[in-house]
C-alpha positions as CSV (number, residue, x, y, z in Angstrom):
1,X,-4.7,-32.1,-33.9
2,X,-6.0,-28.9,-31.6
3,X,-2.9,-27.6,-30.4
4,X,-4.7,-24.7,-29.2
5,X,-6.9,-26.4,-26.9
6,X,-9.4,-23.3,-26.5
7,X,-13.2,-25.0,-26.9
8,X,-14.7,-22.5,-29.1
9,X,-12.4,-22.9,-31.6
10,X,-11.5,-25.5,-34.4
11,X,-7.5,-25.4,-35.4
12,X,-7.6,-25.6,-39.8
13,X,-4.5,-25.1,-40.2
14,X,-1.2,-24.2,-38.7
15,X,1.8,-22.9,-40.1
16,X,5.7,-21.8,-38.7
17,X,6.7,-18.5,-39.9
18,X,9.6,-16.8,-39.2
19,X,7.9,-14.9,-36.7
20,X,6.2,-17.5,-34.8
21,X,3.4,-19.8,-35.5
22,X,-0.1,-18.8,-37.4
23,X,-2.8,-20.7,-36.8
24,X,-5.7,-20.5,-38.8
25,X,-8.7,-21.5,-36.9
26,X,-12.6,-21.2,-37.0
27,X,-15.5,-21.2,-34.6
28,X,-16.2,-24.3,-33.5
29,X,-20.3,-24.2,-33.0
30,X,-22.7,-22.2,-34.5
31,X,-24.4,-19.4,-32.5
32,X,-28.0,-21.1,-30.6
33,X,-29.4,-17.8,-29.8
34,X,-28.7,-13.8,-30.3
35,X,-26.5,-12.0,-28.3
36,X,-28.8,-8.8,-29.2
37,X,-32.6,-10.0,-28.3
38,X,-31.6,-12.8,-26.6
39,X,-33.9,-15.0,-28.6
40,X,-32.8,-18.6,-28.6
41,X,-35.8,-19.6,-31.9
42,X,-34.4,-17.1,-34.1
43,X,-33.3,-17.7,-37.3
44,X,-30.3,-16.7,-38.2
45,X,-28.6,-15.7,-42.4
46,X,-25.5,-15.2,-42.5
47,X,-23.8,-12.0,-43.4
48,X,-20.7,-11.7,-45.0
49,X,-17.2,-12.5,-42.9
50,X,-14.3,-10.4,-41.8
51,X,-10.5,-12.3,-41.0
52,X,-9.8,-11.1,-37.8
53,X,-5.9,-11.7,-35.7
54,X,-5.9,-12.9,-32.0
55,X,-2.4,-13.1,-30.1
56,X,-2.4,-16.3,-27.7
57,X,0.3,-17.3,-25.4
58,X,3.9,-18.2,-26.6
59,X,4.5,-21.8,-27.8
60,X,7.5,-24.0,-28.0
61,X,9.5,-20.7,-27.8
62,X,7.4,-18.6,-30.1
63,X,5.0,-16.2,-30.7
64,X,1.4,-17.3,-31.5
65,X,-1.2,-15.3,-33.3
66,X,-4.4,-17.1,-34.3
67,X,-6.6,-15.9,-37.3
68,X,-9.9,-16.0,-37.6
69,X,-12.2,-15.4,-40.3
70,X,-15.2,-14.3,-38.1
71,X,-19.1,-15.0,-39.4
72,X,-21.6,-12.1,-39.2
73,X,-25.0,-12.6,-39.0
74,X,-28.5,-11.2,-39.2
75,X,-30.8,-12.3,-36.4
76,X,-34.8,-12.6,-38.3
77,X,-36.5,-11.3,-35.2
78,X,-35.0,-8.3,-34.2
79,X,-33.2,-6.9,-37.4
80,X,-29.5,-6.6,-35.8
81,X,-26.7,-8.0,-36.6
82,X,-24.0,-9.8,-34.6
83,X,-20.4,-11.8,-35.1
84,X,-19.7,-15.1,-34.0
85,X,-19.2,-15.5,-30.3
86,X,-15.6,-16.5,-29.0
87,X,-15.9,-17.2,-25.5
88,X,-12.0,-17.9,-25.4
89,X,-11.2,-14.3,-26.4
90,X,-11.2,-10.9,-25.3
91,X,-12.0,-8.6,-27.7
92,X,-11.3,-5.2,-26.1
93,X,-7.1,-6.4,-26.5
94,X,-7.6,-8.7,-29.2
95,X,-6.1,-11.7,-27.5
96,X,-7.1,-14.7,-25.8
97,X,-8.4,-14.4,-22.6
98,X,-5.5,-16.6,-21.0
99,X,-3.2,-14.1,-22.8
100,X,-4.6,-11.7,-21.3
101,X,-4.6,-13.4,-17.5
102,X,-0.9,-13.8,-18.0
103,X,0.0,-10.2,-18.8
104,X,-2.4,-9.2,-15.9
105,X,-0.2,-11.7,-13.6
106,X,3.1,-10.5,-15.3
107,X,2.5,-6.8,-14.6
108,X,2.5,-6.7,-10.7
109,X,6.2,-8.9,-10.8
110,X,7.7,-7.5,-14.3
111,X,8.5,-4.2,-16.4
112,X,5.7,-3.5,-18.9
113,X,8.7,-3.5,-21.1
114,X,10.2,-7.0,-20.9
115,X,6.4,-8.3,-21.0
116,X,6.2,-6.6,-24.1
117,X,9.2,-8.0,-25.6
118,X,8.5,-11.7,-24.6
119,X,5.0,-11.3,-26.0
120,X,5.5,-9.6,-29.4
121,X,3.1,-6.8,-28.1
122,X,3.4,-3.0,-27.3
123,X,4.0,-1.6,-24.2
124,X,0.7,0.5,-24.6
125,X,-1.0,-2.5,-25.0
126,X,0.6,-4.4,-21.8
127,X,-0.1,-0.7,-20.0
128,X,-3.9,-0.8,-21.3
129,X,-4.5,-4.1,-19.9
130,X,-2.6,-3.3,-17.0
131,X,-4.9,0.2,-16.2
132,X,-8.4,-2.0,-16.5
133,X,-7.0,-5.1,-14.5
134,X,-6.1,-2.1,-11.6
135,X,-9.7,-1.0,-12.4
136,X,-11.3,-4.5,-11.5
137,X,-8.7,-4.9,-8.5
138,X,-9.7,-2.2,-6.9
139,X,-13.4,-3.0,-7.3
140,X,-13.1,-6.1,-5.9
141,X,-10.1,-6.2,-3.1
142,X,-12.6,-3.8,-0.3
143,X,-10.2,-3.5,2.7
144,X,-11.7,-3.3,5.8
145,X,-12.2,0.4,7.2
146,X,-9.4,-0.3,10.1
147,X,-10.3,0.4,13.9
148,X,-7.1,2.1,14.3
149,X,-5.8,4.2,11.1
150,X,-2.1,5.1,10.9
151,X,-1.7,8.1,8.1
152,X,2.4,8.9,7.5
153,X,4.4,9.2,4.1
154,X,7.0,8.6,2.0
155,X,9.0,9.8,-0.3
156,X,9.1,8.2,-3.7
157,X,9.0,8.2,-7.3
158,X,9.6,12.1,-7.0
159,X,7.1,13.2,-4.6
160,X,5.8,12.3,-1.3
161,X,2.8,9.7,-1.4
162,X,0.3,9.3,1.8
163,X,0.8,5.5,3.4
164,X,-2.8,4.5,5.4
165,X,-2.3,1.9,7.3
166,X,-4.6,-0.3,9.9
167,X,-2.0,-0.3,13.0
168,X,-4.3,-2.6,15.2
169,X,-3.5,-5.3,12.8
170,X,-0.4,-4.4,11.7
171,X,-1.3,-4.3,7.3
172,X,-0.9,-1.5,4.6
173,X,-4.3,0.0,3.4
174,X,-3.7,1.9,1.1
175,X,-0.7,4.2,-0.6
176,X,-2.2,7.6,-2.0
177,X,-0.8,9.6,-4.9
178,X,-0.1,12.4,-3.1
179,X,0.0,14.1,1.0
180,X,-2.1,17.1,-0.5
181,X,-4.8,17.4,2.2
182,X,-7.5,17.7,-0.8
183,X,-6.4,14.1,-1.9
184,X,-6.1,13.0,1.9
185,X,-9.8,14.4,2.4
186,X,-11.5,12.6,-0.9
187,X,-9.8,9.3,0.1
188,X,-11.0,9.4,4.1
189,X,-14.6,10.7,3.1
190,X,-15.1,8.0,0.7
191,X,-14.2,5.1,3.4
192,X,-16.7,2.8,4.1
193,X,-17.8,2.9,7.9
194,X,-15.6,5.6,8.6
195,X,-17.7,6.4,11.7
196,X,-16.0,3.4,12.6
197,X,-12.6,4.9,12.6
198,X,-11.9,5.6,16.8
199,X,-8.1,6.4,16.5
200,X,-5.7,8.0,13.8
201,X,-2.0,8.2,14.5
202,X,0.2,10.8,12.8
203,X,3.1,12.9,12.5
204,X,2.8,16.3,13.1
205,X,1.4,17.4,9.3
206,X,-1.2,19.9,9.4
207,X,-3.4,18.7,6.1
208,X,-3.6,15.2,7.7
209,X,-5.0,17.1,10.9
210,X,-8.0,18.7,9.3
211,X,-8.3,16.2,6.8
212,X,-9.3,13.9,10.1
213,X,-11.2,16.1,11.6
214,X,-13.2,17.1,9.0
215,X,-13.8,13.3,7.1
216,X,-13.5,11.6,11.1
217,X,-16.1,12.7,13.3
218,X,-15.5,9.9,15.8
219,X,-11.7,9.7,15.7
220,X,-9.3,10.7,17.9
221,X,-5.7,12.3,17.1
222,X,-2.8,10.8,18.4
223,X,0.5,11.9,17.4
224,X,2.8,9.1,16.8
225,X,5.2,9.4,19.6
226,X,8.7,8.6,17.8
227,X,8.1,11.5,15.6
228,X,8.3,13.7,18.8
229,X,11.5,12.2,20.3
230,X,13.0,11.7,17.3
231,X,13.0,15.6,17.7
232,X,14.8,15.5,20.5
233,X,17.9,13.4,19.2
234,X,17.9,16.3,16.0
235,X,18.2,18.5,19.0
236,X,21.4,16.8,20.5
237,X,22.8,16.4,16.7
238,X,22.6,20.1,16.4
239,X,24.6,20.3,19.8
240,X,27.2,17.8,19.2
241,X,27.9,19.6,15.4
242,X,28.4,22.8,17.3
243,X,30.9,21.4,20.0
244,X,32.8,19.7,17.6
245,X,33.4,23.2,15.2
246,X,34.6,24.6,18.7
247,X,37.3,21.7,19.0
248,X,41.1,21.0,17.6
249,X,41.5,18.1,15.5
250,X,43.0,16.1,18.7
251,X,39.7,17.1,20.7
252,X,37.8,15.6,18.2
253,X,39.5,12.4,17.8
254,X,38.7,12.1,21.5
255,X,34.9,12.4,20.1
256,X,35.2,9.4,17.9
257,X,31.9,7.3,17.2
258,X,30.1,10.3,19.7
259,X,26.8,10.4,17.2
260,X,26.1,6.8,17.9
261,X,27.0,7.1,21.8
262,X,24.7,10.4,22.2
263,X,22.1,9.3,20.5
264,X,21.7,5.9,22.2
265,X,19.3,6.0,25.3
266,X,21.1,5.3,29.0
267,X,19.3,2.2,29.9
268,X,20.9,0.2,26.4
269,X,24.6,1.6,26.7
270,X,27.3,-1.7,27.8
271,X,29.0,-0.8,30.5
272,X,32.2,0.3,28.4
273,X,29.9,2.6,26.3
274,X,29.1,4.1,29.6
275,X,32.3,4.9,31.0
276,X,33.0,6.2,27.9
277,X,30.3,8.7,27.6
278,X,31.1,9.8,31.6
279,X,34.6,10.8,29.9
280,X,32.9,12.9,27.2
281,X,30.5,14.1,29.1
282,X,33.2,15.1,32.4
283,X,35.4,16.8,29.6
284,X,32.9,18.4,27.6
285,X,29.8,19.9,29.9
286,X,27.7,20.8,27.6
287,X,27.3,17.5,25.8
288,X,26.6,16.3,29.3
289,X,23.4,18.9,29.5
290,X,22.3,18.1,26.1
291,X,22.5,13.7,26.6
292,X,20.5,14.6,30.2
293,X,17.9,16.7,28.0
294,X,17.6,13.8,25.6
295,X,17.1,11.2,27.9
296,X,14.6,13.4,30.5
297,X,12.5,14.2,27.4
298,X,12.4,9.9,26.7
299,X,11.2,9.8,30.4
300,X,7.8,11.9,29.3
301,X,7.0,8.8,27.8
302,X,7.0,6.2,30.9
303,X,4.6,8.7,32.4
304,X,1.2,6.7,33.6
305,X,-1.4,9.5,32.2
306,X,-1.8,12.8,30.2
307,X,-1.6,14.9,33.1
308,X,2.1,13.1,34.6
309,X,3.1,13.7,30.8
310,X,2.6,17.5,31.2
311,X,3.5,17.9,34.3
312,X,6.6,16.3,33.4
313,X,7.3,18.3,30.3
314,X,7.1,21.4,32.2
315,X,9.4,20.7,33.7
316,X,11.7,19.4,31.1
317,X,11.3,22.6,29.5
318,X,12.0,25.4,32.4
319,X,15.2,23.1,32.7
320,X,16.6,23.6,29.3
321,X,19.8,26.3,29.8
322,X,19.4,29.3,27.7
323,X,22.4,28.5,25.6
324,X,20.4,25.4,24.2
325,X,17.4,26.8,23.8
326,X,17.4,27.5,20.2
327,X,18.1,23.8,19.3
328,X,15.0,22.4,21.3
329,X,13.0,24.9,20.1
330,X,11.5,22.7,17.4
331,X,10.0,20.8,20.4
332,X,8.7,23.5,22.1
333,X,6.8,24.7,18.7
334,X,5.4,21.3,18.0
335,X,3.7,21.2,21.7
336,X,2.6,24.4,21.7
337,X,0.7,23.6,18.7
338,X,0.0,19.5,18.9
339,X,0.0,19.3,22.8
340,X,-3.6,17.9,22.7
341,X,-2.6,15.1,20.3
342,X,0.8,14.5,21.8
343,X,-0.7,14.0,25.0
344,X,-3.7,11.5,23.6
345,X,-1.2,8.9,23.5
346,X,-1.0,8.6,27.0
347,X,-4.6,7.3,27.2
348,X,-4.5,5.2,23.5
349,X,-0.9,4.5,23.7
350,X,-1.4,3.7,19.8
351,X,2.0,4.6,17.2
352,X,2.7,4.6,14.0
353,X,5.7,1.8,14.3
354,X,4.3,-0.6,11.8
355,X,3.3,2.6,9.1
356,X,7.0,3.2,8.9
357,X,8.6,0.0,8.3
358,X,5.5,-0.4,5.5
359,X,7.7,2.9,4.0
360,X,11.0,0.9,4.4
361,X,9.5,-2.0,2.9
362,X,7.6,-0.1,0.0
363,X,11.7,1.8,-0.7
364,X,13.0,-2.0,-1.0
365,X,10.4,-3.1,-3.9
366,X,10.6,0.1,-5.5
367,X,14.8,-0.6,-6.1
368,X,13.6,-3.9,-6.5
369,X,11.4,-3.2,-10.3
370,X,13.6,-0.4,-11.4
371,X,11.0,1.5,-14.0
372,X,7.8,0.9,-12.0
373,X,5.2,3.6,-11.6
374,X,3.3,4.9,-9.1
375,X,0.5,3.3,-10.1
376,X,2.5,-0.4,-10.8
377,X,4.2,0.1,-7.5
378,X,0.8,0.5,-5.5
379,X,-0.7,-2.2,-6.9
380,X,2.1,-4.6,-6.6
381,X,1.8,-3.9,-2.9
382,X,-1.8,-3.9,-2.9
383,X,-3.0,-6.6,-4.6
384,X,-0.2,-9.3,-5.0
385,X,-1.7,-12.6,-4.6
386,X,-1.0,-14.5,-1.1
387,X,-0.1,-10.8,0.4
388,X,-3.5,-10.4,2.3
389,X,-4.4,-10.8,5.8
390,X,-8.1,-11.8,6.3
391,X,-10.1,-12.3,9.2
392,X,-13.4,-13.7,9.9
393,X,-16.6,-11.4,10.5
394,X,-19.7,-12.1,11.7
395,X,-22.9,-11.0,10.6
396,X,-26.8,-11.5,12.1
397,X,-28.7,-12.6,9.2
398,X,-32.0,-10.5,10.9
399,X,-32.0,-7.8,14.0
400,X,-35.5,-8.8,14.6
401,X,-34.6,-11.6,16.2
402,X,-32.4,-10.2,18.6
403,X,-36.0,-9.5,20.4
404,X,-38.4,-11.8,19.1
405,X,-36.4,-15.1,19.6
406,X,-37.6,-17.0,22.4
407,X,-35.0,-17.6,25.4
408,X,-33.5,-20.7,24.0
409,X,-32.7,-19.8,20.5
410,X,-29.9,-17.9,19.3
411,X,-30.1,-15.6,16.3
412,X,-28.7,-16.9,12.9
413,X,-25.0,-16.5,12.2
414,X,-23.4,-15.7,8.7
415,X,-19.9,-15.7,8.9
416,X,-17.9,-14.0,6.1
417,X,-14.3,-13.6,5.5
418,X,-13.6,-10.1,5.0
419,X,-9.9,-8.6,3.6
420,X,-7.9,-6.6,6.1
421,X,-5.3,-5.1,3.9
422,X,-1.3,-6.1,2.8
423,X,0.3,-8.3,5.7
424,X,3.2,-6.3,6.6
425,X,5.0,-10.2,7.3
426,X,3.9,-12.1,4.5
427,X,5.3,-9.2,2.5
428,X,8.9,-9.2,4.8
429,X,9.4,-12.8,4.0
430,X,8.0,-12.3,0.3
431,X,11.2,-10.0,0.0
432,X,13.5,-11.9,1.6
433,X,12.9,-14.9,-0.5
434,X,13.0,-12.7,-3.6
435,X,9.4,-13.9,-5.3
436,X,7.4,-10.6,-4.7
């Protein structure tokens, strides 16, 4: 009986050892041509054998490993030599190709470790296969340049890593080993289309800056807005810790819960939290100046154009008190410098939004496979099946017929589907239902 049900070999004999099952097997048909000359009329003598041990997928609980005691021989026409042919293994690992499928599979959900330990194998050899599988990932899943680029990081595994994103369509690009602007510069300048790239949204970082205008010609900056007015709430934090130093311990049970009161914007307080803040805020002046600041630098935002948004941050800024100066002057730094980019978004009103819940989400599967890598954790959110979002592209088969077509054709249409990147739902619900 062929238990092993691989077609291009014949099962002799099997036998259970204490360590699993060994199968003795052969090759099934003898070779029809030479893998060398490719001659198919060749005669062939053979030329001496060589017993060679295969590891196949676990059965009925235990570890296979198949032997094989291989034929070499010498092809007539050309002179070389050449073993048997075994179409159901992969040499490289020395294991059967499904083997080899399943630890590929395995290593984007699992530990290389507990692979290895259901398998019989080493973790160097579930790494190896792991490292080539990436290789022909990465040669084969080509993302779609996106329209509008989102660049941001996040810190993990020990370093900061670059997150690229394609904001229009919501889906993770890529995640980078590094924010070094060399690294950030190699990846943009290798993008294909990258002419194609019109916006790039971005915290205030200075590498991803050049990096973009030097790999970018066509895109414009635009600083991601909540990185800016998330400035503004430090701001009031720095204010409110200073108060409260300045208080007596019954003052500052008067304060309870302020953080979450301060920081919340007018228009989403319930009409208790307000009348509660108007008691702070009556009591304690200068919180009053520094919740106005907050929420007048919010208002920038709900300006119509670039040149309301100025005009409107002049004026938030000649209207900060000198006393408070020093805590917004973070702000006033980062316009000085980025006012060009900051103010792009009120003509591409593009952010970064979706770029930082991908960093939220990328934190949750990183807790998720304690021991991952960099390298198992990018993948695993690159290339997990059922994760993409693809789209439908068109292409015209010829340009020529765009003028030499009469008035009642139309030119040829080839559609293609064409892979936008890691669906930033699929991979929410993925999570939640714990199969990622």
């Amino acid at each position: 009986m062929d238990i092993l049900n691989l077609p291009s070999l014949k099962v002799t004999k099997t036998e259970l050892k204490e360590h699993g099952y060994e199968i003795w097997a052969e090759v099934a048909n003898p070779p029809d041509f030479c893998p060398n000359c490719g001659s198919m009329e060749a005669k062939f003598s053979k030329f001496g054998t060589k017993r060679q041990l295969f590891m196949d997928l676990p059965m009925h609980g235990k570890r296979v490993g198949i032997i094989v005691n291989r034929q070499r021989y010498l092809c007539k026409d050309c002179g070389s030599t050449f073993r048997e042919i075994l179409w159901d293994i992969d040499e490289d690992h020395m294991c059967t190709v499904r083997f080899k499928e399943y630890v590929q599979e395995q290593s984007l959900k699992r530990t290389f470790t507990s692979i290895a330990d259901e398998l019989g194998i080493s973790e160097g050899t579930v790494r190896n296969i792991f490292n080539k599988y990436i290789e022909l990932l990465e040669n084969t899943h080509n993302f779609v340049t996106p329209r509008w680029m989102g660049i941001d990081e996040i810190h993990i595994l020990g370093k900061p890593r670059c997150v690229i994103a394609n904001v229009e369509e919501n889906v993770l690009v890529d995640l980078l080993v590094d924010r070094n602007k060399e690294t950030v510069i190699r990846y943009l300048s290798h993008l294909p289309d990258r002419t194609n790239v019109e916006i790039v949204t971005m915290d205030m970082w200075q590498p991803y800056r050049d990096a973009v205008r030097q790999t970018l010609p066509n895109a414009v900056i635009v600083v991601d807005k909540f990185h800016v007015v998330r400035m503004a709430n430090l701001a009031v934090e720095t204010i409110r810790k200073t108060i409260r130093k300045e208080l007596d311990a019954k003052q500052r049970r008067q304060l309870k819960n302020d953080r979450f009161l301060m920081l919340k914007r007018r228009k989403d307080l319930t009409p208790m939290e307000q009348i509660i803040l108007d008691s702070w805020t009556l009591n304690f002046p200068r919180l009053k100046q520094a919740y106005e600041l907050k929420e007048a630098f919010y208002e920038i935002w709900e300006a119509s154009d670039a040149k309301e948004a100025q005009e409107r941050y002049t004026a938030w800024q000649a209207s900060i008190p000198d006393g408070m100066r020093t805590a917004f002057s973070d702000i006033i730094k980062a316009y000085g410098n980025w006012h060009h980019e900051i103010n792009n978004y009120f003509t591409h009103r593009v952010t970064n939004a979706y770029t930082e819940s991908i960093n939220g989400l990328t934190r949750v599967v990183n807790r998720m496979g304690r021991g991952y890598s960099f390298k198992a954790l990018r993948a695993k959110m690159l290339y997990s099946e059922g994760l993409h979002k693809k789209a439908k592209a068109n292409y015209k088969k010829s340009v020529e017929l765009m003028y030499n077509m009469f008035a009642s054709q139309r030119p040829e249409i080839d559609e293609q589907t064409v892979t936008l990147g890691t669906d930033i739902s699929t991979l929410i619900k993925r999570i939640e239902e714990g199969s990622l």
